[in-house]
VMD Tcl script that builds the backbone (N, CA, C; Angstrom):
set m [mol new atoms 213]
animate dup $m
set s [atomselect $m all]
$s set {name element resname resid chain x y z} {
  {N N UNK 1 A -33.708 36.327 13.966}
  {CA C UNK 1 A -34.670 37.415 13.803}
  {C C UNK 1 A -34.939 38.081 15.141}
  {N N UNK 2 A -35.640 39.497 15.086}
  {CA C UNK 2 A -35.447 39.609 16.518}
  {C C UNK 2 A -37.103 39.796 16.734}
  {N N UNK 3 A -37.074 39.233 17.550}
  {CA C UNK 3 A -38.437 38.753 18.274}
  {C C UNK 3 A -39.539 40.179 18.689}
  {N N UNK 4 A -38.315 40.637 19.373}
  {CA C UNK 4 A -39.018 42.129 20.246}
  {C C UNK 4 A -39.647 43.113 19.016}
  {N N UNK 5 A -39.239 43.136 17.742}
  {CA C UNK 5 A -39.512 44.026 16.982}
  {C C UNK 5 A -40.463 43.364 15.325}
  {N N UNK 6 A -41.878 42.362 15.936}
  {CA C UNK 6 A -42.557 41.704 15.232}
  {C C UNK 6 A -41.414 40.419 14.298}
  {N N UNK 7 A -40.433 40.071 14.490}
  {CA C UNK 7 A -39.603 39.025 13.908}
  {C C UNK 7 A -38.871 39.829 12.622}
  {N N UNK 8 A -38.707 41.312 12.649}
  {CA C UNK 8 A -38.134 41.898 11.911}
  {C C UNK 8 A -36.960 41.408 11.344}
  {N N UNK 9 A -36.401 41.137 9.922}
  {CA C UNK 9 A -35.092 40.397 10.243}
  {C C UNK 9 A -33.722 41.553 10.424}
  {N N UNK 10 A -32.846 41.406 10.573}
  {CA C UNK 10 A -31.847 42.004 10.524}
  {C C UNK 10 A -30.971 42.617 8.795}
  {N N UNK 11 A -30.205 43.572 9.080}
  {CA C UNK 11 A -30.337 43.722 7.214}
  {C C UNK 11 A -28.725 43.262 7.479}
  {N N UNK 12 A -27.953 42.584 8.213}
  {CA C UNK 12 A -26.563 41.689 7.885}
  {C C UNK 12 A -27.224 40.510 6.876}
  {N N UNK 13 A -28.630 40.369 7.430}
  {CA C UNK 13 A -29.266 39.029 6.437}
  {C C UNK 13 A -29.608 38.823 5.218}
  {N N UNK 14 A -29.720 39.860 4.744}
  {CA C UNK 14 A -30.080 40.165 3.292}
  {C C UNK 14 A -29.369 40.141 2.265}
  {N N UNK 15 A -29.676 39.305 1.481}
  {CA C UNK 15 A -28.864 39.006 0.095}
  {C C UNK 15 A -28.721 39.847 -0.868}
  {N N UNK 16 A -27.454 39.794 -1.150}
  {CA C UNK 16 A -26.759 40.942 -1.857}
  {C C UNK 16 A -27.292 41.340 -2.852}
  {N N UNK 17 A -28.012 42.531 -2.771}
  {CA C UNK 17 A -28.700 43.129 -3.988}
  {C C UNK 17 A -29.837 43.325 -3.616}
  {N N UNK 18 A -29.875 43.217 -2.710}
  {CA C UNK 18 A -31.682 43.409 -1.933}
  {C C UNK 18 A -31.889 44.325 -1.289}
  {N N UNK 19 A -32.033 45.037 -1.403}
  {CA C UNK 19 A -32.191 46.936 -0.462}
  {C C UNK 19 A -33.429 47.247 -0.192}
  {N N UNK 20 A -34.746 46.302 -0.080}
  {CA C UNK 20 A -35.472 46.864 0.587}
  {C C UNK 20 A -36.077 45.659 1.408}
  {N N UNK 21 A -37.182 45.901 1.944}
  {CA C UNK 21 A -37.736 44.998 3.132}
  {C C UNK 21 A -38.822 45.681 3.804}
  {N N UNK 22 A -39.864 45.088 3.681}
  {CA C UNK 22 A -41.368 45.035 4.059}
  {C C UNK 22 A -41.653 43.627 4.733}
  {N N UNK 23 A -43.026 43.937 5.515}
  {CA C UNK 23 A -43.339 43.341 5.940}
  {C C UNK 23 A -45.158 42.957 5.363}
  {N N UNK 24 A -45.928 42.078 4.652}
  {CA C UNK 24 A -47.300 41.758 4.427}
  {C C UNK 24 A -48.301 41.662 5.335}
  {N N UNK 25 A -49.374 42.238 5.415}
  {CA C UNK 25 A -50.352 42.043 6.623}
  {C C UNK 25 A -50.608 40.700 7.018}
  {N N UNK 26 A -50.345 39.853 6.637}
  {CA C UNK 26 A -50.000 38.233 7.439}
  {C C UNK 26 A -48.738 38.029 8.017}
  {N N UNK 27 A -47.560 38.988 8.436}
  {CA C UNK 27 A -46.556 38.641 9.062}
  {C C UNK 27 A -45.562 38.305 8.381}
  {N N UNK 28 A -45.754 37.764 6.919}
  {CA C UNK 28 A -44.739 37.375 6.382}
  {C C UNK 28 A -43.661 38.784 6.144}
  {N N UNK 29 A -42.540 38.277 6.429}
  {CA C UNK 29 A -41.178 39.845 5.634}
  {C C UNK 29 A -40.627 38.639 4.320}
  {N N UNK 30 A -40.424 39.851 3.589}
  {CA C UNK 30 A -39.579 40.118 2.370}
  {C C UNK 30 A -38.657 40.867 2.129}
  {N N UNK 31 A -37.849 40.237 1.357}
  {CA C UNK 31 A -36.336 40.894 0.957}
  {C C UNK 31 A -36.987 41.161 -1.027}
  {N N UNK 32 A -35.971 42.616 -1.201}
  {CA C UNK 32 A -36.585 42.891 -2.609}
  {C C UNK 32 A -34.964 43.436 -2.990}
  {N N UNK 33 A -35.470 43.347 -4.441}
  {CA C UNK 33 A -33.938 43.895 -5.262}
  {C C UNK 33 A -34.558 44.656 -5.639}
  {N N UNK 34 A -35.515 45.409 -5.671}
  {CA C UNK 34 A -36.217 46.510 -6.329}
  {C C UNK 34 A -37.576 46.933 -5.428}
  {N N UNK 35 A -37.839 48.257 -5.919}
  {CA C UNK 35 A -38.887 48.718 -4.896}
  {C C UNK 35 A -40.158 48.102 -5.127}
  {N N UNK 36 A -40.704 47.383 -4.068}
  {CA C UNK 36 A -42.053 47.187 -4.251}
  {C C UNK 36 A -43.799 47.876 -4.194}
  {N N UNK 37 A -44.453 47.975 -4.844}
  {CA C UNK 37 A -45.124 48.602 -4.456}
  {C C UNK 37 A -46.566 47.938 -3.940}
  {N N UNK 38 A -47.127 48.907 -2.987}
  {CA C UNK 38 A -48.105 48.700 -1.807}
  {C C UNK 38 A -49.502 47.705 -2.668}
  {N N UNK 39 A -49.718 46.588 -2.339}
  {CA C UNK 39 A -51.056 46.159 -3.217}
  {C C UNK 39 A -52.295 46.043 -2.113}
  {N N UNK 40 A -53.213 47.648 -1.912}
  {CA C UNK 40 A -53.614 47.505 -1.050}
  {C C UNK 40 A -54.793 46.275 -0.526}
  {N N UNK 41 A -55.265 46.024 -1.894}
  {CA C UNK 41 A -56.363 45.104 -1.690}
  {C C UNK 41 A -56.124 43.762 -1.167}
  {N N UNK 42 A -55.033 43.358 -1.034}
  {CA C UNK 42 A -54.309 41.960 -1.193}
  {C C UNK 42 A -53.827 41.537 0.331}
  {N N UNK 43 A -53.348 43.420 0.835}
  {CA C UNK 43 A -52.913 43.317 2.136}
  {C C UNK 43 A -51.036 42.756 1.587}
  {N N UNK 44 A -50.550 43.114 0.503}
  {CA C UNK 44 A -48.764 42.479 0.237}
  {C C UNK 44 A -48.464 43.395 -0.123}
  {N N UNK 45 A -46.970 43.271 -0.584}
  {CA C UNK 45 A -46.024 43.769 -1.190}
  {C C UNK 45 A -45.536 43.598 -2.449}
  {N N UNK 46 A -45.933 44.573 -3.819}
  {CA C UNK 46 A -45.591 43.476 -4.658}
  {C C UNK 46 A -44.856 43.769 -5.371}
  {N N UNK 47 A -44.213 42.382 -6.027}
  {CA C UNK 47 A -42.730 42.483 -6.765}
  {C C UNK 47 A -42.704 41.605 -7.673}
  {N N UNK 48 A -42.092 41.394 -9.023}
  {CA C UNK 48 A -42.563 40.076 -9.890}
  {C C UNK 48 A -41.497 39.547 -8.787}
  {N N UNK 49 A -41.767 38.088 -8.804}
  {CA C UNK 49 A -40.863 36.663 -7.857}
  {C C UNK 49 A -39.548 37.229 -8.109}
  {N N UNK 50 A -39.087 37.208 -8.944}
  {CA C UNK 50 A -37.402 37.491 -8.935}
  {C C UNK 50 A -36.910 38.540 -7.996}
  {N N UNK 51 A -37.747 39.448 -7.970}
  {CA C UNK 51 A -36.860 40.352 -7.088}
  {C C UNK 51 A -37.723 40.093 -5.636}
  {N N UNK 52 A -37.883 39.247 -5.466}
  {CA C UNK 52 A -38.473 39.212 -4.084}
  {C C UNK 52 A -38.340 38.237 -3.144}
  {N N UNK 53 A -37.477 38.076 -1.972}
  {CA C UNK 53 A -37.208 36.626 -1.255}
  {C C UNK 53 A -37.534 36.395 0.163}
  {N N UNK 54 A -38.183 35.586 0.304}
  {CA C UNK 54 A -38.593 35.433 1.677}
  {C C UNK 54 A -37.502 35.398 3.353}
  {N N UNK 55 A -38.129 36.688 3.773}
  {CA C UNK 55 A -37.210 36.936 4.825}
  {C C UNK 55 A -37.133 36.341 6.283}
  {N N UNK 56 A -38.474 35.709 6.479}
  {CA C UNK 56 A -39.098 35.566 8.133}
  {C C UNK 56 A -40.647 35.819 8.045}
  {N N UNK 57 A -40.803 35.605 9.108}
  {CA C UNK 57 A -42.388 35.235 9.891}
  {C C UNK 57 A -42.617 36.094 11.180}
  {N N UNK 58 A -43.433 37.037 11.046}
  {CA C UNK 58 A -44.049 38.083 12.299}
  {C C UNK 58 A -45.377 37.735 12.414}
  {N N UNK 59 A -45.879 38.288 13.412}
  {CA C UNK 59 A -47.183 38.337 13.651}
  {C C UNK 59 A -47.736 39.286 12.691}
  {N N UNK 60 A -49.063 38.782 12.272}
  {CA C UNK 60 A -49.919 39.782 11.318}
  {C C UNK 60 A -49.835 40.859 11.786}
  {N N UNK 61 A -49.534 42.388 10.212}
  {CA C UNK 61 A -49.734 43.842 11.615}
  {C C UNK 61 A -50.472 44.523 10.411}
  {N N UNK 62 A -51.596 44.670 11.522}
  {CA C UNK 62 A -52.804 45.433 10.809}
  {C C UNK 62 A -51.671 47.073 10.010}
  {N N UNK 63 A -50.496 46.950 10.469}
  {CA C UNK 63 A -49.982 48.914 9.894}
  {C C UNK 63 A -49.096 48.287 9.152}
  {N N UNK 64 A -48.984 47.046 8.023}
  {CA C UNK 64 A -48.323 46.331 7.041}
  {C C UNK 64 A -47.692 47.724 6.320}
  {N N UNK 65 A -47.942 48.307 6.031}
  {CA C UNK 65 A -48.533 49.382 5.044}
  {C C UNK 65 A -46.820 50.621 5.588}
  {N N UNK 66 A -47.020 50.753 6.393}
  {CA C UNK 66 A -45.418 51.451 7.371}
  {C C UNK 66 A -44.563 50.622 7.184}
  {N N UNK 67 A -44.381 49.535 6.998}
  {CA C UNK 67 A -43.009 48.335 7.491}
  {C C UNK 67 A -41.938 48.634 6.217}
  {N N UNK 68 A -42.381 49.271 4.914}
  {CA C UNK 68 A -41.110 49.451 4.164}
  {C C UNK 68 A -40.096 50.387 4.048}
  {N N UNK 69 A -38.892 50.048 4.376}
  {CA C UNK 69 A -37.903 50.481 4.723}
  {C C UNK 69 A -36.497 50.122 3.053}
  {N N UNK 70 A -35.485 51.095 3.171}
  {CA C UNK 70 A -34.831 50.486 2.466}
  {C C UNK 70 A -33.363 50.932 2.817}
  {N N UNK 71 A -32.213 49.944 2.160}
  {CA C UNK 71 A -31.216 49.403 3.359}
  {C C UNK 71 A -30.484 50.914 2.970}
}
mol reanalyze $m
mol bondsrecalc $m
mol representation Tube
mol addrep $m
């Protein structure tokens, strides 16, 4: 993961079928097979479990909310 950029993971890492990637206001990243959408109250990302796999560990970022990207 790369350190310099909150433990962002890299998208060579991502399992096939997973095209997007966020990050939760506790640091945790996620890998998704489908788009997730923003659950603001919760501070996550949400996805039913299946399409959603744990990517890495960042520092909490209060701007959770910016981190989704898709591949």
């Amino acid at each position: 993961m790369d350190t310099q950029n909150n433990g962002k993971p890299a998208w060579p890492q991502a399992p096939e079928g997973f095209d997007w990637l966020a990050q939760d206001a506790d640091g945790q990243w996620f890998w998704y097979s489908q788009q997730p959408e923003c659950g603001w109250a919760g501070g996550i990302w949400r996805a039913n479990s299946r399409h959603q796999q744990r990517a890495g560990q960042g520092a909490p970022n209060p701007d959770w909310e910016q981190t989704l990207e898709r591949r």
